[in-house]
C-alpha positions in Angstrom: -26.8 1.6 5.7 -27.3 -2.4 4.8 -24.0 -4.0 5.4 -22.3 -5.3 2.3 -20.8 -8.7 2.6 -18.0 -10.0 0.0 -20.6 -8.6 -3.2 -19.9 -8.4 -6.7 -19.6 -5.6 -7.5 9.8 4.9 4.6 9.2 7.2 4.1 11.5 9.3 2.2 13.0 12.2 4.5 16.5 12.7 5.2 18.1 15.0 7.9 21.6 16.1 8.7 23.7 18.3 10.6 20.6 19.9 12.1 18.8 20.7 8.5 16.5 17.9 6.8 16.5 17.6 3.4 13.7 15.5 1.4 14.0 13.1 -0.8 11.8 11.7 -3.9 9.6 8.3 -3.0 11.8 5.8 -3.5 10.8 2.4 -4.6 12.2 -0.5 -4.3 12.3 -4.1 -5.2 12.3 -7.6 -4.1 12.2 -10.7 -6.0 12.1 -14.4 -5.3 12.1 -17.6 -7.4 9.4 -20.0 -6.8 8.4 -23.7 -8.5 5.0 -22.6 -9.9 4.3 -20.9 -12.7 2.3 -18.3 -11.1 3.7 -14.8 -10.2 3.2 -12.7 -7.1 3.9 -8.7 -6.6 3.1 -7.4 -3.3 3.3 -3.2 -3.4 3.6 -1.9 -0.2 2.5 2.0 0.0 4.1 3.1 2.8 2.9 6.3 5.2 -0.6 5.1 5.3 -3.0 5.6 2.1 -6.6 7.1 2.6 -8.8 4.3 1.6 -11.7 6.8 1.8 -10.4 8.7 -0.9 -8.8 5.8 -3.3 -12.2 3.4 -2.6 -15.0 6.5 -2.1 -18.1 4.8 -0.5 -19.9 7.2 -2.0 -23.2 6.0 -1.5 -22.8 6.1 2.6 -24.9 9.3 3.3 -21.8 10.2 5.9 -19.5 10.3 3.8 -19.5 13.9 1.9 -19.9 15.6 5.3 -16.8 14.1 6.9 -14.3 14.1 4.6 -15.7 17.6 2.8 -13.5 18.9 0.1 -11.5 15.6 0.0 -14.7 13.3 -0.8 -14.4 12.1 -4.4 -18.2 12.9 -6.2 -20.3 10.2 -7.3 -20.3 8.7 -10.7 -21.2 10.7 -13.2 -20.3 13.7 -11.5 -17.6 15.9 -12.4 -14.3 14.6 -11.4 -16.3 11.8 -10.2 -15.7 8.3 -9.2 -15.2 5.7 -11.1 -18.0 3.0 -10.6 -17.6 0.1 -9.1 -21.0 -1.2 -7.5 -23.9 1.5 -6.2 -21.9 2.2 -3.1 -18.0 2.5 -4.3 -15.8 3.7 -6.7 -12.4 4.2 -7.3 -10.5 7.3 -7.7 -10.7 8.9 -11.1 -6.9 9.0 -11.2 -7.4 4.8 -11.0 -8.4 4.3 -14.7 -6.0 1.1 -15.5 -7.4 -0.5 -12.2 -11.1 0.3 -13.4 -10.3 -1.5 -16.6 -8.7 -4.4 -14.6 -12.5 -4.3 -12.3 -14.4 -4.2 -15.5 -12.3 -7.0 -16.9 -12.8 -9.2 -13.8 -9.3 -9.2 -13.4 -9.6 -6.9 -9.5 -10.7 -7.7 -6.2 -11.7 -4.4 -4.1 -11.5 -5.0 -0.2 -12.3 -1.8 1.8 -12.9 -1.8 5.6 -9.7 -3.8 6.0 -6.5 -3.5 8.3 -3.6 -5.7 10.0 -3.9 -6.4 13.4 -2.3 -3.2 14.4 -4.7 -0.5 16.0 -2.3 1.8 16.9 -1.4 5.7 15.0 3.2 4.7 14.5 4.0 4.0 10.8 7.1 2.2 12.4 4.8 -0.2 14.6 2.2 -0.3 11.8 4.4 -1.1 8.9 6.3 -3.9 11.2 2.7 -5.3 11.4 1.9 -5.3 7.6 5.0 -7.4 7.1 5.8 -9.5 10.0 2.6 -11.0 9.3 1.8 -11.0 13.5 -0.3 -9.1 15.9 2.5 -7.5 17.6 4.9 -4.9 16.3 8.1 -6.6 17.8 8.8 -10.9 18.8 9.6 -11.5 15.1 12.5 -10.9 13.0 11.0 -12.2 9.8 8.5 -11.7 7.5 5.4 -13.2 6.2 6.9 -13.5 3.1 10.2 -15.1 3.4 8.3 -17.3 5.8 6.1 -18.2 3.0 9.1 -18.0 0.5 10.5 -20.8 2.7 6.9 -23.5 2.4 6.7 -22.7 -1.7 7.3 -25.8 -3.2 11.0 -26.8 -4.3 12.0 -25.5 -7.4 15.1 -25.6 -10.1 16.2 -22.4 -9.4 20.2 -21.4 -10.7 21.0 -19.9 -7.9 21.1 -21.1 -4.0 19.3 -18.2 -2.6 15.2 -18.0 -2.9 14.9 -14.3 -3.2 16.8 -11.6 -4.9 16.0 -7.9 -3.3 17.1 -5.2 -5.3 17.9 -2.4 -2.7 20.1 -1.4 -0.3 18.2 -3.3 2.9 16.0 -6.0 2.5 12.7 -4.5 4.7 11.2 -6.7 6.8 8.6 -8.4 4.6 11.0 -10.6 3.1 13.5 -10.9 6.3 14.2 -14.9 6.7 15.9 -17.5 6.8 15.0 -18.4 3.0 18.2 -16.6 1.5 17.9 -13.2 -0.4 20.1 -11.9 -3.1 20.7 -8.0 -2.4 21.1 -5.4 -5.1 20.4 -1.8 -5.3 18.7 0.0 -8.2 19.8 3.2 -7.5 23.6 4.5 -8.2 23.5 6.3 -5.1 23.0 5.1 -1.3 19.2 5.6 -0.5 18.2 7.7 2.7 17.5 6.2 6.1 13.9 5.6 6.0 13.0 4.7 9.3 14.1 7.9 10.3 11.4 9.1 8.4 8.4 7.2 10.4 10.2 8.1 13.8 9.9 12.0 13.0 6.2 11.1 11.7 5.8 9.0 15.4 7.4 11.7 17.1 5.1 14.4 15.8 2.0 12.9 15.4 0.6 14.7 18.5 1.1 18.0 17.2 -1.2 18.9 14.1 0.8 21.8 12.9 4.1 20.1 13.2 3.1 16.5 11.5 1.5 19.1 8.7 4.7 20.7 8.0 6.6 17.3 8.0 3.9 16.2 5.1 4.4 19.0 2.9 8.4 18.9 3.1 7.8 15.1 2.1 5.2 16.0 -0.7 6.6 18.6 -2.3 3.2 21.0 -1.8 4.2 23.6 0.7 1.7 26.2 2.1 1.8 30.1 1.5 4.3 31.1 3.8 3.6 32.8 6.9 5.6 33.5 10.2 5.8 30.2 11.4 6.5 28.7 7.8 9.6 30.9 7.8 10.8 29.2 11.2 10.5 25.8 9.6 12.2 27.1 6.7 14.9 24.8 6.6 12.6 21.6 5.7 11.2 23.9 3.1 13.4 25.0 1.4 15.3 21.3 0.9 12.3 20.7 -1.6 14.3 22.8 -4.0 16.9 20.0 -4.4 14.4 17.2 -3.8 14.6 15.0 -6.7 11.6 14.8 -9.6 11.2 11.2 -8.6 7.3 11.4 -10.3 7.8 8.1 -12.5 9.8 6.3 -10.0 7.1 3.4 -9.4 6.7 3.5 -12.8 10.4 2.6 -13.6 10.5 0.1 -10.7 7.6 -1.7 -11.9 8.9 -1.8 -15.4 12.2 -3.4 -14.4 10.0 -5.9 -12.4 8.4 -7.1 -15.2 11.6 -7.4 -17.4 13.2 -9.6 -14.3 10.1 -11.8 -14.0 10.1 -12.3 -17.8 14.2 -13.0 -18.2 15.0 -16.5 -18.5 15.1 -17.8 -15.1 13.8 -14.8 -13.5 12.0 -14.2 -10.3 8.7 -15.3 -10.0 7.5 -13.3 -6.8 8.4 -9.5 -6.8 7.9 -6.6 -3.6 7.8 -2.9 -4.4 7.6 -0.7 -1.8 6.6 3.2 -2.7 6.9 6.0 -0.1 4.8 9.6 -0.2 0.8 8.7 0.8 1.3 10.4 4.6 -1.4 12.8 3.8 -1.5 15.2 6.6 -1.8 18.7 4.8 -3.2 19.4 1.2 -4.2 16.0 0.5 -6.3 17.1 -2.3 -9.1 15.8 -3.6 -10.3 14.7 -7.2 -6.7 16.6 -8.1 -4.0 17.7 -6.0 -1.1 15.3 -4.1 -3.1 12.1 -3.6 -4.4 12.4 -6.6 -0.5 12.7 -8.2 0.3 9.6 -5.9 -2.6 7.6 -7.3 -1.9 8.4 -10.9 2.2 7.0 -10.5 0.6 4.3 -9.0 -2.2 3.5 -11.6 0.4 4.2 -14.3 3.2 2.0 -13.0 0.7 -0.7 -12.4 -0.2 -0.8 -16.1 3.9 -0.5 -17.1 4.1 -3.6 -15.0 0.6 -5.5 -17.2 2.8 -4.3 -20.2 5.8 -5.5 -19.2 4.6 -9.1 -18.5 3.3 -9.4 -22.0 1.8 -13.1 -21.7 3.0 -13.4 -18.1 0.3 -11.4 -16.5 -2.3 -14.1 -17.2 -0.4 -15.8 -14.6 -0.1 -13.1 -12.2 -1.5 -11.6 -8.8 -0.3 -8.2 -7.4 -1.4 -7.4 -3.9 -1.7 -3.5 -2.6 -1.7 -3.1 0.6 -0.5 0.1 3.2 0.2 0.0 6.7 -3.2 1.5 7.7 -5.9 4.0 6.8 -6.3 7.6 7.5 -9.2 9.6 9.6 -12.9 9.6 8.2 -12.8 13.9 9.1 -10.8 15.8 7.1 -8.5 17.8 9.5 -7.4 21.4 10.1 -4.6 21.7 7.7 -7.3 19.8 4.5 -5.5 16.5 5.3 -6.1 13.3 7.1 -4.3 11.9 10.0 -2.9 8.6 10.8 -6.1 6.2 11.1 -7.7 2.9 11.2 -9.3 1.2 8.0 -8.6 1.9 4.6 -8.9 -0.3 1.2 -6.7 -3.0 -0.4 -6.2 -4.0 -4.1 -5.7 -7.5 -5.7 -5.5 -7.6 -9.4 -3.5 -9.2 -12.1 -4.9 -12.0 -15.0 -4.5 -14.8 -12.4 -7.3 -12.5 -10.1 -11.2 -13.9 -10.2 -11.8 -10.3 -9.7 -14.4 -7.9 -11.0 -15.6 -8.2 -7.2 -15.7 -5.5 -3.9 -15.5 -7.2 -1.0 -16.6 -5.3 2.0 -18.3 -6.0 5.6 -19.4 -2.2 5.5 -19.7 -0.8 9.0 -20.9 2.7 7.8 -19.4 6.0 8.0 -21.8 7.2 11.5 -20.3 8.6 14.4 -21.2 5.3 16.3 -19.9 3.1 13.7 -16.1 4.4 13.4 -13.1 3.3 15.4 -13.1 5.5 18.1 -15.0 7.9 17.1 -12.6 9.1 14.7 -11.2 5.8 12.1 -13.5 3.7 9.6 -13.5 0.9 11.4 -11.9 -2.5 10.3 -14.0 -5.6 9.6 -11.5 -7.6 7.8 -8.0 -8.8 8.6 -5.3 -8.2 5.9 -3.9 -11.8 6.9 -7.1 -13.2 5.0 -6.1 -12.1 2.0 -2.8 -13.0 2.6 -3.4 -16.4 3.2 -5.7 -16.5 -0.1 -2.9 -15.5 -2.1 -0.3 -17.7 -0.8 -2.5 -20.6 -0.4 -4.3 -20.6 -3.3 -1.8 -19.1 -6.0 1.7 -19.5 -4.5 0.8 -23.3 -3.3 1.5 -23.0 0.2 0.1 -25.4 2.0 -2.8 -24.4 4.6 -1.6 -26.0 7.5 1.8 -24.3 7.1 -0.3 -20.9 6.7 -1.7 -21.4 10.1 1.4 -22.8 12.0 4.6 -20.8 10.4 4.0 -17.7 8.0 0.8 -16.6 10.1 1.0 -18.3 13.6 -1.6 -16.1 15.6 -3.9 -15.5 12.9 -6.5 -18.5 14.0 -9.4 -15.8 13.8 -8.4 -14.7 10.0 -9.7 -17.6 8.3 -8.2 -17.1 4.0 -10.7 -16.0 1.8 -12.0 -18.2 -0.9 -12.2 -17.8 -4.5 -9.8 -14.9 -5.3 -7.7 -17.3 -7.8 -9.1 -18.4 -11.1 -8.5 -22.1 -11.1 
């Protein structure tokens, strides 16, 4: 396949006392006042989204054969993609991002990653938001970092950032001051415990299936071994509904950001998209996952009103899942996957992709789609170019190893 180059076209398980018990995805959110008038949302998707299956390349001749049931058809198809360009689409679940595309108001960038080439959500998520190339040797994030270089502004308060939930997550870690308050009238669940069980059995197919399932809700007829592991099973009787929680969170985000004085830059972190069993295709658990996301993303347009001309909201995930569809019809921890910038402030309508192709001798080790563009690019883009950061600053202090992730151009209307 002819490469394309930039063309138009944590976890939520809880254990105790020996039994673990699941818990809905719970979103959270972050906010931060800034001097500009522009507004920023960065949604974090954490457990690793298949990029394959939200962006199908469906016009790469490998693709259909490797990921098999989960493949999403081609446009026009049943259950097919929605077009973007003659070799993606998005998920049919994405309809509000498909209007955002046709409106010019999304960026598409598949093939993409953080530095991180590793399989440990823990490692990988620490990546996404420290902003470095290393898991550890930072106890701040990109964000504050960046936070900290926006220009000076009137805010009411002394502190820069307001994160509504119990821990601020490393993304917005700083020394630019955060206001902490949790959306939820009850203490959430240790998440990281969540990507150290995922760490711990991602060796073992069978295992790291039957963690997935507890987490999504979709367990497998039973058989022998299912009735050993009954005890994660049956905790998905008192797992929380929890489908519209994005939704909700995304709402309140936009009735902050429009409140007199309100925050101007807003994180929102969603759990659930560690696929490993019963992923689904056109329908089935991803599918569910991509429909919250696709509706809260169009609560949150609503919600703005007049405000979303103004806005950029970035989607990004820790990183992509296998190209093969596995023994259990999921996908394990991976490589590449896809990234989403939209919002009215977003010269988008565009995919931007350095395709490598979907061949044996084209993926990461045999196994990954293989990454041809660092996340910190479009990072950079966005802070540079709509939060005013300057690009010196970009290169020195928010992203101070990226020299060979130079920021993309033209993602911002002027």
């Amino acid at each position: 396949m002819k490469p394309i180059r930039r063309r138009l076209t944590r976890r939520g398980f809880l254990a105790a006392a020996g039994t673990m018990t699941t818990a809905a995805a719970f979103p959270r959110l972050l906010f931060a006042a800034t001097a500009s008038s522009a507004r920023l949302v960065v949604v974090v998707l954490r457990g690793a989204l298949d990029g394959l299956a939200a962006v199908p390349p469906y016009g790469d001749r490998d693709y259909a054969d490797l990921h098999r049931e989960l493949a999403i058809a081609a446009p026009g198809a049943a259950d097919g993609a929605l077009p973007l360009d003659d070799t993606f689409g998005l998920h049919p679940a994405l309809e509000f991002l498909h209007e955002r595309f046709v409106a010019r108001e999304l960026v598409v960038f598949h093939a993409v990653a953080s530095p991180y080439r590793d399989r440990s959500h823990f490692d990988g998520q620490n990546v996404l938001e420290n902003g470095l190339a290393q898991p550890l040797g930072s106890a701040d994030g990109w964000l504050n970092r960046g936070l900290a270089a926006m220009p000076e502004g009137s805010a009411r308060r002394a502190e820069r950032a307001v994160a509504i939930s119990q821990n601020v997550p490393l993304i917005l870690r700083g020394d630019a001051a955060v206001w902490s308050k949790s959306p939820l009238p009850t203490p959430e669940v240790d998440e990281d415990l969540l990507a150290r069980l995922a760490d711990l059995y991602s060796g073992d197919e069978w295992f790291s299936a039957r963690l997935s399932e507890a987490v999504q809700g979709e367990p497998r007829p039973t058989d022998g071994r299912d009735q050993a592991a009954s005890p994660v099973m049956t905790a998905q009787a008192v797992r929380p509904a929890g489908g519209d929680r994005f939704g909700s969170a995304a709402r309140l985000a936009a009735t902050l950001m429009r409140g007199e004085g309100g925050p101007e830059v807003a994180v929102i972190e969603a759990t659930g998209w560690d696929t490993h069993a019963n992923q689904g295709g056109s329908k089935g658990t991803l599918a569910q996952r991509l429909l919250g996301l696709d509706n809260g993303l169009r609560s949150l347009a609503d919600g703005l009103g007049p405000l979303w001309a103004q806005t950029a909201v970035l989607v990004v995930t820790e990183f992509g899942r296998t190209a093969a569809m596995n023994g259990t019809r999921g996908t394990d921890h991976g490589t590449g996957t896809c990234a989403w910038l939209v919002g009215g402030a977003v010269r988008g309508g565009r995919v931007i992709a350095d395709w490598p192709g979907l061949g044996r001798h084209a993926l990461a080790e045999y196994r990954d789609l293989r990454p041809t563009l660092d996340l910190r690019s479009v990072f950079k883009a966005v802070l540079g170019d709509h939060m005013r950061v300057a690009t010196a600053t970009l290169a020195t202090r928010v992203f101070p190893d990226s020299n060979g992730a130079r920021p993309l151009q033209g993602l911002i209307r002027a």
